[in-house]
C-alpha positions in Angstrom: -4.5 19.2 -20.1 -6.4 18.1 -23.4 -9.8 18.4 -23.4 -10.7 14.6 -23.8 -8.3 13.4 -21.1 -9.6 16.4 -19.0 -13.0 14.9 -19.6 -12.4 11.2 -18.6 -10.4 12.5 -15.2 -13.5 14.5 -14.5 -16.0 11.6 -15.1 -13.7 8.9 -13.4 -13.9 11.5 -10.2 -17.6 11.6 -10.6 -18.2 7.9 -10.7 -15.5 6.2 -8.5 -14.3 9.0 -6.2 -10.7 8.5 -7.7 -9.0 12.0 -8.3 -6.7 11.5 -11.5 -5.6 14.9 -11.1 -3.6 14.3 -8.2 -1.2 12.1 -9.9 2.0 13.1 -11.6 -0.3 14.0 -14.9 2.3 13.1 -17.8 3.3 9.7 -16.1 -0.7 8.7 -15.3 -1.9 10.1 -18.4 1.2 7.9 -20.5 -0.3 4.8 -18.6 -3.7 5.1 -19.4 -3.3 6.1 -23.0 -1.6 2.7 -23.6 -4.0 1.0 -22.1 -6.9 3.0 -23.8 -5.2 2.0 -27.5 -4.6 -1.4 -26.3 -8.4 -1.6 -25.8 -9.1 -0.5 -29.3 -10.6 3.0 -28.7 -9.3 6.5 -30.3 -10.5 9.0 -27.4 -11.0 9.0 -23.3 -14.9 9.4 -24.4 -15.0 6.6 -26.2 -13.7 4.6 -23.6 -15.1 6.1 -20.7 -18.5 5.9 -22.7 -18.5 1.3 -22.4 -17.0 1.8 -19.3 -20.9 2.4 -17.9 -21.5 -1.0 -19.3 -18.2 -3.0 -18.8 -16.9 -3.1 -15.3 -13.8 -5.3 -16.6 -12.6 -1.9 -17.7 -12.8 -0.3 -14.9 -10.9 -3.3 -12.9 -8.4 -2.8 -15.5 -7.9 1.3 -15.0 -7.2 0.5 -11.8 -5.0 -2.5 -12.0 -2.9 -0.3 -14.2 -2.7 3.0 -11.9 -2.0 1.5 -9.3 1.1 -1.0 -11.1 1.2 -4.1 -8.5 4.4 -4.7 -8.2 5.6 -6.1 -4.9 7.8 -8.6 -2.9 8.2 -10.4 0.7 10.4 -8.5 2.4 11.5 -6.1 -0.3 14.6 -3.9 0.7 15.4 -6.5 2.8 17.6 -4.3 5.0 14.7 -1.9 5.7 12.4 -4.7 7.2 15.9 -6.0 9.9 15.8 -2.5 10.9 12.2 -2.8 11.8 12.3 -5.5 13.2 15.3 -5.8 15.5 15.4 -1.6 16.2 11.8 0.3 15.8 9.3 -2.5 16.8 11.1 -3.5 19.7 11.6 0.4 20.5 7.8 0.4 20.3 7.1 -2.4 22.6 9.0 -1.0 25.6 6.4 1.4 26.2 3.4 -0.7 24.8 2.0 -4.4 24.7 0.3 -4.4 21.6 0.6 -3.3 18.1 -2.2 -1.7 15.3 -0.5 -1.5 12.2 -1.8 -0.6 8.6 -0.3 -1.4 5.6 -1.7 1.3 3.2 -1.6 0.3 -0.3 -0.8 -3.1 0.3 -0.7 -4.3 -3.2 -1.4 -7.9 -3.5 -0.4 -8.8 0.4 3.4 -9.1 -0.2 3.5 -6.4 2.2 1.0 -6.7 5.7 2.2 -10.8 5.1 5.7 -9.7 5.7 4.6 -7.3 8.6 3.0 -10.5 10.2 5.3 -12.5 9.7 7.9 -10.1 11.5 5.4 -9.6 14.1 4.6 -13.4 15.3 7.9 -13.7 16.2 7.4 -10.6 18.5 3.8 -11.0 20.1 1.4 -13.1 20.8 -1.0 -13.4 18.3 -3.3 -11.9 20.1 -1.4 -8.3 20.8 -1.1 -7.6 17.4 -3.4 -6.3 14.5 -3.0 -5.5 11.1 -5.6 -3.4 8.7 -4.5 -3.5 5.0 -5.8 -1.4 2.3 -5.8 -1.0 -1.5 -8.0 0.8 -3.7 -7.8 -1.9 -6.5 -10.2 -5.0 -5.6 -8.6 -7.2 -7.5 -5.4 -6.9 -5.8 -7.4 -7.5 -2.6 -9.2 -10.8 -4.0 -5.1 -12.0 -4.7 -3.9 -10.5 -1.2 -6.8 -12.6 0.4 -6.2 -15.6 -1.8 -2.7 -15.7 -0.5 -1.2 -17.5 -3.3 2.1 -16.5 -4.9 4.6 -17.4 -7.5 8.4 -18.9 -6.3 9.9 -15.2 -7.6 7.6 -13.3 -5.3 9.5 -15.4 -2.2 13.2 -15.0 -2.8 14.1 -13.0 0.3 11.8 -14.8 3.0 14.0 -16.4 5.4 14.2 -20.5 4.6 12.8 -20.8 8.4 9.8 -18.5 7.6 9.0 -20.2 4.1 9.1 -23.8 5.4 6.9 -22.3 8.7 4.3 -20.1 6.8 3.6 -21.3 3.2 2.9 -24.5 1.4 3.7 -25.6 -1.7 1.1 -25.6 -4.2 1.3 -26.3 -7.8 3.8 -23.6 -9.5 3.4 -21.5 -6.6 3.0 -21.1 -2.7 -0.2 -20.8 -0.8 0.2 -18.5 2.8 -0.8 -20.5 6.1 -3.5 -19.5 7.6 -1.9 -18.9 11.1 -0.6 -15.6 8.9 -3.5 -14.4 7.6 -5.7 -14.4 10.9 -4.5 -11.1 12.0 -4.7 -9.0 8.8 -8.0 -7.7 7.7 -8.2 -6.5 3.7 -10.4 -3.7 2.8 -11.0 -1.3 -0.3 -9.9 2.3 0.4 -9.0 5.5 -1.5 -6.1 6.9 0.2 -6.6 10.5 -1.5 -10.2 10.6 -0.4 -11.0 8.2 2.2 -11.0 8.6 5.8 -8.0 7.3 8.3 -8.2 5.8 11.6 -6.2 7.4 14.2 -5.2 4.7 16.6 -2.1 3.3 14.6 1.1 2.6 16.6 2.7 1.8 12.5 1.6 2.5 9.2 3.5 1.5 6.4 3.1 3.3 2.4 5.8 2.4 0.4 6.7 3.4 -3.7 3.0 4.6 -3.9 3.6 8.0 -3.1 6.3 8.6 -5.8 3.0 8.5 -8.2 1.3 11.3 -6.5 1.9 15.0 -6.8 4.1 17.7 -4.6 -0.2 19.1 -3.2 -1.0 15.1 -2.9 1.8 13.8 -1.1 1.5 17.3 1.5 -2.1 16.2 2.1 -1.5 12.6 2.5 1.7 13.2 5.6 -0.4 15.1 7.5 -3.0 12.2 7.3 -0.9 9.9 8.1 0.4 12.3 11.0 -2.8 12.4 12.4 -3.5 8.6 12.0 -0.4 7.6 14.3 -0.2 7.7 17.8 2.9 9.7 19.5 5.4 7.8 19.1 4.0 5.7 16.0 6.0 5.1 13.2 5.8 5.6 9.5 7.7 3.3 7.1 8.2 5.0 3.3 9.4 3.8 0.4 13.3 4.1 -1.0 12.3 6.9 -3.5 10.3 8.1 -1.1 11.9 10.0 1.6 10.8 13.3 3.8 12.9 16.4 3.4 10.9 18.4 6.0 9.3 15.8 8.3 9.0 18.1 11.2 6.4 20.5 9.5 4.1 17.0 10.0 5.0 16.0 13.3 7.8 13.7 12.4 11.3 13.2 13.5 13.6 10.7 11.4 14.6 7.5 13.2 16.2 5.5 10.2 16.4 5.8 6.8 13.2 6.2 5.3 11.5 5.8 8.9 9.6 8.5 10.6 8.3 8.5 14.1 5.6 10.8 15.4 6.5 13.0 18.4 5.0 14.3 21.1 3.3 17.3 21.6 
């Protein structure tokens, strides 16, 4: 690692708790050294140096980590299996449901999982905690407003029930966003909960390294109850789940067994 890129990763750490060395470090360090030149400066000091000064900057590192890229129901397939197989599974043995949908992006995601989950439960047996580290892409997830492209594999029934047409875009209803509660948080360094019955982390772990992503399982291991499932991304999958607890119950679903 070059000394000047060495440096900024360090001083990032220091001020925002955000471990750059955990991520895949030719990939991260690509990324960032576009967005450096785009910004005008010649070294990771130099731009590290107005970032003390100039929180736009920072709201930009992170926007560009953490690439928000997301959809309603993307992998459409993987969200029928939750919904008609695992979920249902779940709620033989339980009334209620406390999911988290880690990394959430800009709400494509836990707006999905309620969606899914209204026409389970009653609102009232269900919860859903969403997290990102990039506050930006919480103000948009809260906003709830979303371009047509964003909405091409909702179900007609589910568009016409839970948005409204606003503008160029859509705007969630309410009724959808009563359940799901947004909040900052590192999932490197942050603490979990341990009272999930789901947690879904999708195409965010493909960033992280082979140490990271060992750290982060056993986290999430510990976050689910037995029987709990975790929902993974398509690039994402678990070669050795039983060394965290897991069993596979679909493809690219993991359920938490019993001691």
């Amino acid at each position: 690692m070059d000394q000047d890129y060495l440096f900024f990763t360090t001083q990032i750490k220091n001020q925002t708790g955000i471990d750059l060395s955990l991520y895949k470090e030719a990939q991260m360090k690509r990324r960032l050294t576009s967005l450096r030149d785009k910004k005008g400066y010649a070294s990771f000091r130099d731009y590290f140096g107005d970032m003390q000064t100039k929180n736009e900057l920072v709201d930009e590192l992170l926007e560009r980590m953490t690439i928000n890229v997301s959809e309603f129901y993307r992998n459409p397939s993987r969200w029928e299996v939750l919904e008609t197989k695992l979920l249902p599974k779940l709620l033989q043995s339980k009334k209620t449901i406390n999911a988290w949908s880690a990394a959430c992006s800009t709400g494509e995601e836990p707006y999905t999982l309620s969606m899914i989950l209204e026409g389970l439960l009653p609102k009232e047996n269900y919860s859903i905690q969403a997290t990102d580290i990039d506050e930006l892409a919480l103000k948009r997830a809260e906003l709830g407003y979303y371009l047509e492209r964003a909405l091409q594999e909702v179900p007609n029934e589910n568009k016409e029930k839970y948005f409204k047409k606003d503008g160029i875009g859509y705007k969630v209803e309410n009724c959808l966003k009563e359940k799901i509660t947004f909040e900052k948080h590192n999932l490197l360094a942050d603490s979990y909960k341990n009272t999930f019955d789901l947690i879904i982390c999708r195409n965010v772990l493909i960033y992280f390294t082979e140490e990271a992503k060992i750290h982060l399982y056993k986290k999430f291991s510990k976050a689910l109850r037995p029987g709990g499932i975790l929902y993974v991304g398509s690039t994402e999958q678990i070669f050795n789940p039983k060394q965290y607890g897991f069993q596979s119950v679909s493809t690219f679903f993991y359920e938490k067994m019993s001691i």
